[in-house]
Short mmCIF file of the C-alpha atoms (twelve columns), coordinates in Angstrom:
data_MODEL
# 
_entry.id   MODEL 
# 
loop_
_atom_site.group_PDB 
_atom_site.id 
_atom_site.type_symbol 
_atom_site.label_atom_id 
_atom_site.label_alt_id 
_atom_site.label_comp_id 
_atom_site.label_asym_id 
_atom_site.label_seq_id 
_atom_site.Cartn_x 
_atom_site.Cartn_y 
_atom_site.Cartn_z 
_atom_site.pdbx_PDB_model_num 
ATOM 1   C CA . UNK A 1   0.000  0.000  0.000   1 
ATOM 2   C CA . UNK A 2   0.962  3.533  -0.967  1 
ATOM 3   C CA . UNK A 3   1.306  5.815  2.300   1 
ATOM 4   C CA . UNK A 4   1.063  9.939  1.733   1 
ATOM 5   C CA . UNK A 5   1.804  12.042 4.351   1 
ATOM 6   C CA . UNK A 6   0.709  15.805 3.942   1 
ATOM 7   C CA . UNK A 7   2.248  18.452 5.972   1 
ATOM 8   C CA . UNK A 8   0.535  21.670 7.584   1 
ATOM 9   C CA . UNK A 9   1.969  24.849 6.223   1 
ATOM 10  C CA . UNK A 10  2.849  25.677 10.111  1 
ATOM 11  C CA . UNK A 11  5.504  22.553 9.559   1 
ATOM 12  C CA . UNK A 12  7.300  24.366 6.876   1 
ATOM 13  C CA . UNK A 13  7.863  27.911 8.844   1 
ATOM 14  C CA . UNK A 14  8.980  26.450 11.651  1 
ATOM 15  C CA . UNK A 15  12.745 28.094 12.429  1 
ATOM 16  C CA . UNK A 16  14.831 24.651 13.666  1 
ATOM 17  C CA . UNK A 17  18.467 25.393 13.146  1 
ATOM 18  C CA . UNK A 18  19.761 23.699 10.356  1 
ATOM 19  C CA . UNK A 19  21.771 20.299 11.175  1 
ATOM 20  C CA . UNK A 20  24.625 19.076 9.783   1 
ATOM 21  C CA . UNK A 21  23.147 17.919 6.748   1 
ATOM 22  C CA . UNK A 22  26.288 15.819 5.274   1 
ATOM 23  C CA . UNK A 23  27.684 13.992 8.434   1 
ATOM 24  C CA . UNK A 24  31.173 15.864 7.946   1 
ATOM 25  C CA . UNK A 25  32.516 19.267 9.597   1 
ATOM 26  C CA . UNK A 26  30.628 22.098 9.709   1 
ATOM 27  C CA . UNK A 27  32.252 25.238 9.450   1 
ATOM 28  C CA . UNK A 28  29.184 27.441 9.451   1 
ATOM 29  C CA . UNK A 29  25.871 27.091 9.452   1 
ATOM 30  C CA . UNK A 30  22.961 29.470 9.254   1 
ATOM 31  C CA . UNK A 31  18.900 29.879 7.944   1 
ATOM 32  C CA . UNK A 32  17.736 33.118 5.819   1 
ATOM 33  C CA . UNK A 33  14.862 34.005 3.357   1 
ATOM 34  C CA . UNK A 34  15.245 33.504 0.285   1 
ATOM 35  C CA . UNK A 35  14.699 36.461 -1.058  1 
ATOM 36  C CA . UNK A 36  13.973 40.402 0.649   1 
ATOM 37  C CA . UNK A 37  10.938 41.161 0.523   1 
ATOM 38  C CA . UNK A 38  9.604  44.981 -0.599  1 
ATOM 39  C CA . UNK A 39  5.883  45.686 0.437   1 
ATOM 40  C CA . UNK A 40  4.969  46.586 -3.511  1 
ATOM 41  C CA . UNK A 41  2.833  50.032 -3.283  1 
ATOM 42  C CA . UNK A 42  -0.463 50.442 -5.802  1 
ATOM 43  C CA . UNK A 43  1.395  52.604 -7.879  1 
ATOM 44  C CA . UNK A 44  3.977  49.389 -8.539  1 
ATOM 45  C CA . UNK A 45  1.041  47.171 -9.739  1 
ATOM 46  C CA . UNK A 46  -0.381 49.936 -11.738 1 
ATOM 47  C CA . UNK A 47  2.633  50.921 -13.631 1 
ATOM 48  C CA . UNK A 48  3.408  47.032 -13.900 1 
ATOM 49  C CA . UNK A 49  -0.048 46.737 -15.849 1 
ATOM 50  C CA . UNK A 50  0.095  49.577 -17.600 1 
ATOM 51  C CA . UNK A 51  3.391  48.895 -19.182 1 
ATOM 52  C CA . UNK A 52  2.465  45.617 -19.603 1 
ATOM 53  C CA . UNK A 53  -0.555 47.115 -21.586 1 
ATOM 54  C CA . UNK A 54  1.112  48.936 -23.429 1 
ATOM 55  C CA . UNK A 55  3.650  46.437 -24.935 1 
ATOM 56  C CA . UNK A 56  0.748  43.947 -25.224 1 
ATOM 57  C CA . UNK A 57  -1.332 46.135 -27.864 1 
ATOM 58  C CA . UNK A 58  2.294  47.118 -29.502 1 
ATOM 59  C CA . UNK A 59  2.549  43.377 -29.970 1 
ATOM 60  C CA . UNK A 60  -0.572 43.168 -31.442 1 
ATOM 61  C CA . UNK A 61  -0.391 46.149 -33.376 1 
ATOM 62  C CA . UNK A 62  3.080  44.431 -35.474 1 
ATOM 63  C CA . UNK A 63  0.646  41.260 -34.988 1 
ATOM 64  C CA . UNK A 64  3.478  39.535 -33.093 1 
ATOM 65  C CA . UNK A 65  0.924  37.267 -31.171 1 
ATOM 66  C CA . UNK A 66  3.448  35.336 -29.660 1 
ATOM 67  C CA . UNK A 67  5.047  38.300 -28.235 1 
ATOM 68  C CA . UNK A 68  1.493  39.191 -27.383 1 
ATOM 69  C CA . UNK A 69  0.758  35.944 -25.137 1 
ATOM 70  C CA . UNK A 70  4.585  35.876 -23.667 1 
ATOM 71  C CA . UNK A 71  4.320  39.967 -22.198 1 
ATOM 72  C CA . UNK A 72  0.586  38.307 -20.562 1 
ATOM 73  C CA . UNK A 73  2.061  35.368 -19.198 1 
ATOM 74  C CA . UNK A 74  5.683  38.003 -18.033 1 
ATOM 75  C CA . UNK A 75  3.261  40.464 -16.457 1 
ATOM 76  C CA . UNK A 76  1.249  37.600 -14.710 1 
ATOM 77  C CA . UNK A 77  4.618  35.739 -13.350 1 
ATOM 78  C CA . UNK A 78  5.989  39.184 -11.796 1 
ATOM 79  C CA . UNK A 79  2.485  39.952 -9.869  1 
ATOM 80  C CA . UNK A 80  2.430  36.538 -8.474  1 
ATOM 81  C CA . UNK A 81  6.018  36.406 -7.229  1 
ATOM 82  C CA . UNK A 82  5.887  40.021 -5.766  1 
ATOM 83  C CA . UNK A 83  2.591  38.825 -3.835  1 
ATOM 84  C CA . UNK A 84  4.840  35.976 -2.722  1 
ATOM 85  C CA . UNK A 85  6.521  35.310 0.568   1 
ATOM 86  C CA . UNK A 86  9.562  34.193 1.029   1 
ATOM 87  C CA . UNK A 87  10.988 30.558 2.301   1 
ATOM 88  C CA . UNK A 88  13.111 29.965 5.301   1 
ATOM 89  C CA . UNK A 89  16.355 28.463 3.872   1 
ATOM 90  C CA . UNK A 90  19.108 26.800 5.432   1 
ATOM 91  C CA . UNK A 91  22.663 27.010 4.552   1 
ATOM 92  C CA . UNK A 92  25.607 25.063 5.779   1 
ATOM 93  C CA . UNK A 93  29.844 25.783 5.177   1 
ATOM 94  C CA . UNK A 94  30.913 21.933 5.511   1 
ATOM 95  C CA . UNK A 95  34.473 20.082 4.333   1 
ATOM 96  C CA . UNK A 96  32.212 18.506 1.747   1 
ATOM 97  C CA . UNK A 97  31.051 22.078 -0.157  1 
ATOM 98  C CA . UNK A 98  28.106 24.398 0.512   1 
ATOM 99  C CA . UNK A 99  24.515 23.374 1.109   1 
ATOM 100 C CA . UNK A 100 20.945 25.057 0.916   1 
ATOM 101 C CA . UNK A 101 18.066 22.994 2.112   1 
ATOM 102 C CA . UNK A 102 19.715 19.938 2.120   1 
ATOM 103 C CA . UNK A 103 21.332 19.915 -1.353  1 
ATOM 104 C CA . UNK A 104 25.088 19.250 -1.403  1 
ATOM 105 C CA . UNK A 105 26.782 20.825 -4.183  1 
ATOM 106 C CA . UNK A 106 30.401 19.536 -3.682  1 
ATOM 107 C CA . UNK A 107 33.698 22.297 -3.782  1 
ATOM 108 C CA . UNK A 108 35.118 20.889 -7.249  1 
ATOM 109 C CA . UNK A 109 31.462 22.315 -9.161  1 
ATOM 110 C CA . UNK A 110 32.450 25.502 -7.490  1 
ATOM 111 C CA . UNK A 111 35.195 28.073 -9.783  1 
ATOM 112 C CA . UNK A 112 35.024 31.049 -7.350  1 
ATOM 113 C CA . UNK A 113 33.369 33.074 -4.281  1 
ATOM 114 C CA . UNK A 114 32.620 36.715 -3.174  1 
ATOM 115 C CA . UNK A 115 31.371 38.382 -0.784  1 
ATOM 116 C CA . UNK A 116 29.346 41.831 -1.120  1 
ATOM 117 C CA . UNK A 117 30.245 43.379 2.418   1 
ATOM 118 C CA . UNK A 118 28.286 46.601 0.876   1 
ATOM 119 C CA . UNK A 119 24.916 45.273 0.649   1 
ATOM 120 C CA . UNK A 120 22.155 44.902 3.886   1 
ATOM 121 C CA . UNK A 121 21.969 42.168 4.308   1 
ATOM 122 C CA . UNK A 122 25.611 40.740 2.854   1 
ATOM 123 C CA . UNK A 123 25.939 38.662 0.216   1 
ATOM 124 C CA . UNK A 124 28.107 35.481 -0.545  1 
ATOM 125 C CA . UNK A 125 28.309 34.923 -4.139  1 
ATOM 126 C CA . UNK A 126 29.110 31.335 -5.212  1 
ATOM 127 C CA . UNK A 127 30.414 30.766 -8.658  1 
ATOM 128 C CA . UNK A 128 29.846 27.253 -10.548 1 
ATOM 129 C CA . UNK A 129 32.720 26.133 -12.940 1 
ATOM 130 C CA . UNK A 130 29.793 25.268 -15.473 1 
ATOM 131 C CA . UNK A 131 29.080 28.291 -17.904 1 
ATOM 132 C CA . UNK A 132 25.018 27.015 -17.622 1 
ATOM 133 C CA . UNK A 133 24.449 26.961 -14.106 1 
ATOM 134 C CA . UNK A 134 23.802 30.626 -12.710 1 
ATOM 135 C CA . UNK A 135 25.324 31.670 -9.859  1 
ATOM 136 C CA . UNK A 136 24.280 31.449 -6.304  1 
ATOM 137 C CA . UNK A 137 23.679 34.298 -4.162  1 
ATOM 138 C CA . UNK A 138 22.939 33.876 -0.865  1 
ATOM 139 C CA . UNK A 139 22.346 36.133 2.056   1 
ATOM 140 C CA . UNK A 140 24.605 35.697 5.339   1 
ATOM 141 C CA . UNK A 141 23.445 35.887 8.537   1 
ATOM 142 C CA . UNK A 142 23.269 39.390 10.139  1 
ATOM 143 C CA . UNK A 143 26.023 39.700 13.003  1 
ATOM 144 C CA . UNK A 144 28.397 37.420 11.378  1 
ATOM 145 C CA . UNK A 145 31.369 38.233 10.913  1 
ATOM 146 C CA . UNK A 146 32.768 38.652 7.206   1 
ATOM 147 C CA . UNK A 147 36.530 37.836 7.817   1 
ATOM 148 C CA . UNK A 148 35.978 34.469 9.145   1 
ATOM 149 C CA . UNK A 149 33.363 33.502 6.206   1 
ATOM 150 C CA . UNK A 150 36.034 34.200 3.758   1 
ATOM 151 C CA . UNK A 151 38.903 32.321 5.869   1 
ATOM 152 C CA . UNK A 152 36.760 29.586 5.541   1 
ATOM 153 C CA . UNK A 153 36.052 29.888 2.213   1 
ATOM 154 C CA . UNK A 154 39.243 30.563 0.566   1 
ATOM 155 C CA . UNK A 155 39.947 26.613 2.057   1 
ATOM 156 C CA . UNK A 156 37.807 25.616 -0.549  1 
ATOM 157 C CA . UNK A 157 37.962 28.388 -3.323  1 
ATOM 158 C CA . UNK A 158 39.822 31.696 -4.263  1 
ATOM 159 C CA . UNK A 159 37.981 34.803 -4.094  1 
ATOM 160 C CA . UNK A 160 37.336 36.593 -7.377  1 
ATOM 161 C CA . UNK A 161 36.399 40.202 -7.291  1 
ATOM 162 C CA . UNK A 162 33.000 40.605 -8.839  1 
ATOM 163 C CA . UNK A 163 30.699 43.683 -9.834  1 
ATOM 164 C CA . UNK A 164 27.385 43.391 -8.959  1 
ATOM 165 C CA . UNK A 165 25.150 42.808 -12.730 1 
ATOM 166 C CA . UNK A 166 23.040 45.485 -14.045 1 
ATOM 167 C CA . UNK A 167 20.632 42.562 -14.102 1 
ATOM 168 C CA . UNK A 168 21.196 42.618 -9.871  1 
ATOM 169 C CA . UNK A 169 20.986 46.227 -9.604  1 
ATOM 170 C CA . UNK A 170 17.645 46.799 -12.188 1 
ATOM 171 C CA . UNK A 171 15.879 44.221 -9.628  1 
ATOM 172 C CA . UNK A 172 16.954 45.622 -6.771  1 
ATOM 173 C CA . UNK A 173 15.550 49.199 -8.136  1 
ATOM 174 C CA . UNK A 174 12.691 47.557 -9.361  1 
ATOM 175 C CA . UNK A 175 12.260 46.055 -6.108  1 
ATOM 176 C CA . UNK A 176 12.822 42.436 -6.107  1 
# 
């Protein structure tokens, strides 16, 4: 017999500190949100359905219907996530590599790290040797110091000075 087992939402928000997911050393350990969230105003949804509006009856007007259906389905996307909140993740340092919820991605899939001391909260950018998988950017734990994070680190990696995108920067303006 098949056995399911459905969780409350409660379960999931629940703020255990992580383990040590990978029975090896732990050098640090800690749980953030995913993502920041920005309380969106009615002036943000409006001008995000105006604009996309306006580029939906462009597309139709150069009947580009594809364009057409992928500005409703962009425009639809962006109001749901910015309605979303976010997930308590946690994040674990170990000998083996770096973890976030309980997926190991091992030191030798890693090419470089940085950390963005300027930014509330910090960031600790990890770089994959793969050109296809994107980066990961994760947010550090308030309080923690910076210095040791990096000691740590450069065990495993060597720090590569990195700008932040214009991709980064646009979101962050735009509010995500």
């Amino acid at each position: 017999s098949i056995r399911i087992f459905v969780k409350k939402s409660s379960d999931f928000n629940q703020k255990a500190p992580p383990k040590n997911m990978n029975n090896d050393k732990t050098y640090f350990s800690w749980q953030a949100e995913e993502f920041q969230k920005t309380e969106k105003s009615p002036v943000w949804f409006f001008t995000l359905t105006a604009a996309g509006l306006i580029f939906f009856i462009l597309s139709l007007i150069i009947r580009n219907y594809l364009l057409a259906l992928i500005v409703v389905i962009a425009v639809f996307l962006i109001h749901s996530q910015s309605k979303k909140d976010p997930r308590l993740i946690s994040f674990e340092i170990s000998e083996k590599g770096f973890s976030a919820d309980g997926r190991l991605s091992e030191w030798k899939e890693f090419e470089s790290f940085w950390i963005f001391e300027s930014r509330s909260p910090t960031l600790l950018s990890l770089n994959f040797e793969r050109a296809w998988r994107p980066k990961l950017t994760i947010p550090l734990k308030k309080g923690q110091d910076d210095e040791e994070i990096k000691n740590i680190l450069k065990k495993f990696l060597p720090p590569v000075e990195e700008k932040e995108s214009l991709l980064d920067i646009f979101g962050e303006k735009l509010g995500f």
